[in-house]
C-alpha positions as CSV (number, residue, x, y, z in Angstrom):
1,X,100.6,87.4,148.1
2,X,99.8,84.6,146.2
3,X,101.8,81.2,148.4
4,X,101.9,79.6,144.7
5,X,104.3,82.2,143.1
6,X,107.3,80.1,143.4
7,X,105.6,76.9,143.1
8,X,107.8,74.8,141.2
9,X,105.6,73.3,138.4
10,X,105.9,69.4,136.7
11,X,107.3,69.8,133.4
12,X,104.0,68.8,132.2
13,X,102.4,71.4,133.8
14,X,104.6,73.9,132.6
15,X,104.4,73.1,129.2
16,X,101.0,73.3,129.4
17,X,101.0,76.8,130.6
18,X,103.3,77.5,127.9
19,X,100.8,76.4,125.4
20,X,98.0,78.0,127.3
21,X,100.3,82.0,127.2
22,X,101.4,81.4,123.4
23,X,97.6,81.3,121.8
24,X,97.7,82.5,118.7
25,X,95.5,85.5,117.7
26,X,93.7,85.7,113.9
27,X,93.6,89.6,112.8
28,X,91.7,90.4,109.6
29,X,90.9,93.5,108.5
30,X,87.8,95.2,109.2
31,X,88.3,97.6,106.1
32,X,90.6,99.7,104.2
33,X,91.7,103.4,104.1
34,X,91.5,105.7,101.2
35,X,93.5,108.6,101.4
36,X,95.1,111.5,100.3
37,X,98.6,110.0,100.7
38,X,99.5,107.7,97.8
39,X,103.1,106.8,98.9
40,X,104.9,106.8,102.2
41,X,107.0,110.0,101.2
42,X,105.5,113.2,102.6
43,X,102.7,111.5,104.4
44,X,102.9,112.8,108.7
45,X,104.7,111.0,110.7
46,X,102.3,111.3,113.3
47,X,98.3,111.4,113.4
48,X,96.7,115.3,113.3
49,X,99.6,117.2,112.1
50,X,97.9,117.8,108.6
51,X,94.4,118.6,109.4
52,X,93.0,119.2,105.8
53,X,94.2,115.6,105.3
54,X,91.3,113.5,104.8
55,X,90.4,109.8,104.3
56,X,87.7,107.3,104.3
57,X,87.5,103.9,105.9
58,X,85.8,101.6,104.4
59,X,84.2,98.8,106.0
60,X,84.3,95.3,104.3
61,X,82.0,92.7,104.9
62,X,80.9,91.1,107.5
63,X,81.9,94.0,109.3
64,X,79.9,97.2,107.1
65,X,76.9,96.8,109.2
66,X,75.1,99.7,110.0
67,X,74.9,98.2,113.3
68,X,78.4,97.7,114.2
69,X,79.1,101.7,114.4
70,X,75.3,102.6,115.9
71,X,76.6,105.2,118.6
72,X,79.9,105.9,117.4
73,X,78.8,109.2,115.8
74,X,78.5,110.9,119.2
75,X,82.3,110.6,119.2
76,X,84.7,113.7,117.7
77,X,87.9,110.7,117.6
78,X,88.6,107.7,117.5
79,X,91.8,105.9,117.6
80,X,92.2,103.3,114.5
81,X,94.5,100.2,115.0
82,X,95.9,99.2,111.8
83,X,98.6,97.3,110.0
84,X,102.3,98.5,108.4
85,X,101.3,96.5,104.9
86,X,104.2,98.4,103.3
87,X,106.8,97.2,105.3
88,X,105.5,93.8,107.1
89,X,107.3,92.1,104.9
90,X,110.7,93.4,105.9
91,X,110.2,92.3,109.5
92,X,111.5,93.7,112.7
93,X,114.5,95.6,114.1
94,X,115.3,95.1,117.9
95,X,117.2,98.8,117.3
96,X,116.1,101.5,114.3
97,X,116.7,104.8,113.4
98,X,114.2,107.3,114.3
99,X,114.1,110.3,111.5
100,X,114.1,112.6,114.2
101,X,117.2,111.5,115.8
102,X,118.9,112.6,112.0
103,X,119.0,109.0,111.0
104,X,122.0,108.7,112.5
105,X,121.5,106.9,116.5
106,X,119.3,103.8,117.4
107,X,117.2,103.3,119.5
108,X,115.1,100.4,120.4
109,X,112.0,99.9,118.6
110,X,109.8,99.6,121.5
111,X,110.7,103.3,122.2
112,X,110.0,104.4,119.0
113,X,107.0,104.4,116.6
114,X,109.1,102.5,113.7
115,X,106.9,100.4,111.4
116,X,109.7,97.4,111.7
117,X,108.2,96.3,114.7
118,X,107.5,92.1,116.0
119,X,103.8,92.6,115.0
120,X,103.2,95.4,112.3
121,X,100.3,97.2,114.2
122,X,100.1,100.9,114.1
123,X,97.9,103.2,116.6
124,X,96.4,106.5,114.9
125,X,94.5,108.9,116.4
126,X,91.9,110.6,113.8
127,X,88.9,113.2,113.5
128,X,85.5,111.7,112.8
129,X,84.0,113.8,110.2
130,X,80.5,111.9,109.8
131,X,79.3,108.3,108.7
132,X,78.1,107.3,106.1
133,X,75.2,103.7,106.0
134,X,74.1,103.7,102.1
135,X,76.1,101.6,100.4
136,X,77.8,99.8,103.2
137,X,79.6,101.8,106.1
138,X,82.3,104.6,105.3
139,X,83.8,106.4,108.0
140,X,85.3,109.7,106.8
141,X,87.8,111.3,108.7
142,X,90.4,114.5,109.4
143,X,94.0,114.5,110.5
144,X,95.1,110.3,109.3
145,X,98.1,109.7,108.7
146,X,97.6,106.6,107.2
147,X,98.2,105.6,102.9
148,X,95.9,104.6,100.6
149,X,95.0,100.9,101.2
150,X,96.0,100.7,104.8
151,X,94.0,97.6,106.7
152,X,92.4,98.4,109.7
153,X,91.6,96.3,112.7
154,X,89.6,97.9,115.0
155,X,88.4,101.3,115.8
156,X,87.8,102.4,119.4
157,X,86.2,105.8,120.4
158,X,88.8,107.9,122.0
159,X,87.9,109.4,125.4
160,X,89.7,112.9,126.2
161,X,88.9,112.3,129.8
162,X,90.9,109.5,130.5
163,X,93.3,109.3,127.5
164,X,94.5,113.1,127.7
165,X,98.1,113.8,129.3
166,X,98.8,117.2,128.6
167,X,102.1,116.6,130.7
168,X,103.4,113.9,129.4
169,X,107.3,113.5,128.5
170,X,107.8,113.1,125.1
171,X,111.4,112.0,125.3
172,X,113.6,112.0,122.5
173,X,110.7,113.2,120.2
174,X,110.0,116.5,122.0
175,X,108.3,119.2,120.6
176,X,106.6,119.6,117.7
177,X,108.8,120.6,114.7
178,X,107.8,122.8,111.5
179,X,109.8,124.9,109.3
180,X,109.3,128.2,109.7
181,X,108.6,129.5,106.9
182,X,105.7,131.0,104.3
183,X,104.6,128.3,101.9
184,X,104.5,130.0,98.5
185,X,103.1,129.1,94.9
186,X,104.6,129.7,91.8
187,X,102.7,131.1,89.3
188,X,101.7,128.1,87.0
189,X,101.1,126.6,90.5
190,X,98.6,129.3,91.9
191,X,96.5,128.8,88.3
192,X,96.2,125.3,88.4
193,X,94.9,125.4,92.3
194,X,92.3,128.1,91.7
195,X,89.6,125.9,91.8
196,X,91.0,123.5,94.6
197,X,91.0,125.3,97.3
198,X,91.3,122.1,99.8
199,X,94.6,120.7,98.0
200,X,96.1,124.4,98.3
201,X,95.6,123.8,102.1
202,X,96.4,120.3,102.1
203,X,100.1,121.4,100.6
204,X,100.6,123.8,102.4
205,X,100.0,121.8,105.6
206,X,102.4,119.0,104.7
207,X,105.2,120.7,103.7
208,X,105.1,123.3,107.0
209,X,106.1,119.7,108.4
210,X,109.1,119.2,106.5
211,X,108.3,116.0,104.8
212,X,112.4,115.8,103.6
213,X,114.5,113.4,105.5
214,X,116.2,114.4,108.2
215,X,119.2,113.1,106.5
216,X,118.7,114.2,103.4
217,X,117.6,118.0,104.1
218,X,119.2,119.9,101.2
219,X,118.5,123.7,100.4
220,X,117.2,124.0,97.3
221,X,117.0,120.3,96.4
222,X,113.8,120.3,94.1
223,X,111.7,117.5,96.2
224,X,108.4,115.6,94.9
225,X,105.8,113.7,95.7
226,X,101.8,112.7,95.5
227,X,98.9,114.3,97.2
228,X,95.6,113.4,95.7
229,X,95.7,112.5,92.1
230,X,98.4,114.9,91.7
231,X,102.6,115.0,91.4
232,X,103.3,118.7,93.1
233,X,107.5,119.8,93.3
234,X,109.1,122.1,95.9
235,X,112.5,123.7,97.2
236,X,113.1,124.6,100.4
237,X,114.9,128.2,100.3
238,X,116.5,130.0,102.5
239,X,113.5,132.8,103.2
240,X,110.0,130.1,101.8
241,X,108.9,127.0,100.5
242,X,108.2,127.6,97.0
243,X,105.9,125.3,95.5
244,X,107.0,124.8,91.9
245,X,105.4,123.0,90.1
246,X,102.2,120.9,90.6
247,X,100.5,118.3,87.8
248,X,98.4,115.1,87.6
249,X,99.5,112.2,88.4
């Protein structure tokens, strides 16, 4: 054991190692994401739930060097660290309300993933599709769960070997959830999807998740919201999830 542990310092000295422990750290984004979520409402709450989801970082300058990423194609994911620009400006809870408690009990924010936290930084695991060095660097990816014009901060290759804890506990978030049920198109809605075959799956995906709010989860409530360029409307019935209506935004 260190004998200076319970050294008594000089107020002077501990002032100074105050100052020394409270340097300040400058983030600035690296890039930005463009993605298939346009609004917070429906988008995952967590990374790789909706696979077909896809989304490109883009690389600003000085960072969209072909350089910077040499190597970082050998990787399948990498984990993005990125900023809650929605909700910064709201600043943080000590206690929130996780959806999946209902809405209803708190819990302290450093046990949840809430976006009200002391620094607004976000962790997302993602599938690396393939990079892109033509016109700057563009990093297109699987799985985000991330809306359109998200900053990020840094991106870090994601070792399964290490990082992997299959047996984990999970606490109050448990298992996976997903409704149940066939996702089904109305007519008008199966016409204007013939020739987009990816936003079919894309829709289908999300709303397997049950996007609604877990305080909010009404039968039959008609529910919207914007994938892509385009507006699609659902109810959640008793035997499918019937996809009513879908148009452009």
């Amino acid at each position: 054991m260190n004998r200076y542990c319970n050294q008594q310092l000089h107020p002077r000295q501990q002032a100074n190692a105050m100052s020394n422990n409270e340097a300040t750290v400058n983030l600035e984004p690296i890039g930005y994401i463009e993605s298939d979520f346009k609004e917070k409402f429906a988008t995952p709450r967590q990374p790789g739930l909706v696979t077909e989801a896809q989304a490109k970082l883009v690389l600003q300058g000085p960072y969209n060097q072909a350089d910077a990423v040499d190597g970082l194609e050998a990787f399948s994911h990498i984990w993005l660290i990125f900023g809650f620009h929605a909700t910064a400006e709201q600043g943080w809870k000590p206690k929130v309300r996780p959806p999946r408690l209902g809405g209803n009990a708190k819990l302290g924010v450093f046990a949840t993933r809430s976006t009200f936290r002391p620094n607004p930084l976000g962790l997302s695991l993602v599938r690396l599709e393939k990079i892109t060095t033509q016109q700057g660097v563009c990093l297109h990816i699987k799985g985000a769960d991330l809306i359109q014009g998200t900053p990020v901060y840094d991106i870090k290759p994601y070792l399964p070997w290490v990082e992997s804890q299959p047996d984990a506990a999970s606490g109050f978030a448990g298992e996976a959830q997903t409704l149940d049920l066939p996702v089904n198109f109305s007519a008008p809605a199966e016409a204007y999807l013939q020739t987009k075959p990816q936003l079919r799956a894309l829709i289908a995906q999300v709303l397997k998740h049950d996007p609604r709010p877990a305080y909010q989860q009404q039968d039959e409530r008609i529910y919207g919201c914007l994938l892509q360029q385009e507006n699609v409307q659902w109810q959640v019935l008793p035997e499918q999830i019937l996809v009513m209506a879908i148009s452009p935004a």
